[in-house]
C-alpha positions in Angstrom: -5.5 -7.5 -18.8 -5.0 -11.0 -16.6 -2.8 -13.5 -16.8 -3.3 -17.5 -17.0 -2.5 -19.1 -13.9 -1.0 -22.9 -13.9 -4.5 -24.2 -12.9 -6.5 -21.7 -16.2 -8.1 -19.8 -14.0 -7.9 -15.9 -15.1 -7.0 -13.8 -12.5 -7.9 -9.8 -13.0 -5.6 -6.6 -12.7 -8.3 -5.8 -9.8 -7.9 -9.3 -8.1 -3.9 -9.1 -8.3 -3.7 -5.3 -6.2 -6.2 -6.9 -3.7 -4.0 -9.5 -3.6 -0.8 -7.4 -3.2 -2.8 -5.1 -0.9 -3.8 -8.4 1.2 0.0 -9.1 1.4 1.3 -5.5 1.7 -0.5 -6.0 5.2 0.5 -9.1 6.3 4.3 -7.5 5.8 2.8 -4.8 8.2 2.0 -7.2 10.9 5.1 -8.7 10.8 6.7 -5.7 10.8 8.6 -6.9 7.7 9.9 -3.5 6.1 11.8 -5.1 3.5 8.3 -6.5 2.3 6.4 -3.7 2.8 8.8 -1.9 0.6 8.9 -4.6 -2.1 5.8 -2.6 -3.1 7.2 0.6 -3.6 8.3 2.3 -6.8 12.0 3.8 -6.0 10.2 7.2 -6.4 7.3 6.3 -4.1 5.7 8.6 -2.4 3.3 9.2 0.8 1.9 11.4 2.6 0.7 10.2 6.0 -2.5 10.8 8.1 -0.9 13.5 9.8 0.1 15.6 6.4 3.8 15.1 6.5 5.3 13.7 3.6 8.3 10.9 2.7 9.8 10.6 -0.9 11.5 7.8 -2.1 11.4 4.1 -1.2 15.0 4.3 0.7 13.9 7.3 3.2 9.9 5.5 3.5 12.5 2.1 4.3 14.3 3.7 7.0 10.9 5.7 8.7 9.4 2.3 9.1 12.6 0.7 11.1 12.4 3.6 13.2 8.6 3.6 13.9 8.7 -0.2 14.6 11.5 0.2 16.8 10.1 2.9 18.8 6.6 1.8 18.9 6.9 -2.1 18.7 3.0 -2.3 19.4 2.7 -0.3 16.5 0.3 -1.5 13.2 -1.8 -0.5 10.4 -4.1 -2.3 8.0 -5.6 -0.6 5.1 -9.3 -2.0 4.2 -9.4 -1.5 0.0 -13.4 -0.8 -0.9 -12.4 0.0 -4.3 -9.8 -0.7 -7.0 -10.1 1.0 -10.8 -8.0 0.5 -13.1 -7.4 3.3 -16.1 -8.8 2.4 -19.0 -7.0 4.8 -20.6 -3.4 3.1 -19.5 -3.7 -0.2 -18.1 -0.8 0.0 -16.2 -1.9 2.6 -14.0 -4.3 1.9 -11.1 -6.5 3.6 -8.3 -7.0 2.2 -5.1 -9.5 4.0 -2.2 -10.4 2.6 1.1 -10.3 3.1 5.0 -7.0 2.5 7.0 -7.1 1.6 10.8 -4.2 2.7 12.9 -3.5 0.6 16.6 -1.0 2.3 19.0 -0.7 5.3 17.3 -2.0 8.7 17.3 -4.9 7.9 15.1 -7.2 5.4 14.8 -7.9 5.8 11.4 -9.6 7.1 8.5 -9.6 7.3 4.6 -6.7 6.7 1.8 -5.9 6.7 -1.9 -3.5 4.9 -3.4 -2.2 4.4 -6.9 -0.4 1.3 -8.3 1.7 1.5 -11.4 2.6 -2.0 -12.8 6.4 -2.5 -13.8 8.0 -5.3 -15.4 4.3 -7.5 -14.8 4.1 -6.7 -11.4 2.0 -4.0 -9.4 3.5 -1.8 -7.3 2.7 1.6 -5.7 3.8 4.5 -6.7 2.0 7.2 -4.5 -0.1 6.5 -1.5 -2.2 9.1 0.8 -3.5 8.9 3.7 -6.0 11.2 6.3 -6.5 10.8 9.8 -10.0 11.3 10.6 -10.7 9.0 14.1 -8.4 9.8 17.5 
């Protein structure tokens, strides 16, 4: 599915996660938790590079005001290589790619992620990530 923008130019599911993806970590960089979590289901869930796990978009909300207040330096950036969207329902969505970590315990490594889209927009609904650089 895509949608007509103003200027006729079709935009694809694919194009619009990268897109959300692109701003996802701009939010990150600004340490902007309320628009990190704009992407969240209320029932998101993630499990970090270090295995532990946070449900819900509240308790993921409040993690991120701690970490950015006790790591200021702190940042992340996820690199998407691919995006797949189900062909069997097109509102559900598979993301993969490498995530780098900056003043942190790990450097980096690989992540999955999948989007659900609600009410026309895409937002994620599971993310997971494994450290695999120090």
């Amino acid at each position: 599915m895509s949608f007509q923008s103003e200027f006729s130019q079709t935009i694809s599911e694919e194009e619009l996660i990268r897109k959300a993806r692109k701003s996802y970590n701009d939010a990150i960089s600004r340490r902007d938790v309320d628009g990190i979590s704009k992407f969240w289901l209320d029932d998101y869930v993630v499990v970090r590079g270090s295995g532990s796990v946070e449900y819900g978009k509240e308790a993921n909300k409040i993690s991120w005001r701690k970490m950015f207040k006790e790591t200021p330096q702190i940042y992340f950036e996820r690199f998407p290589s691919e995006v797949v969207i189900s062909k069997s329902q097109p509102d559900l969505a598979w993301e993969s790619g490498e995530w780098k970590g900056f003043n942190t315990y790990s450097k980096g490594g690989r992540y999955s992620a999948q989007w659900h889209k609600k009410e026309g927009e895409w937002k994620l609904q599971a993310e997971l990530f494994v450290a695999l650089e120090k």
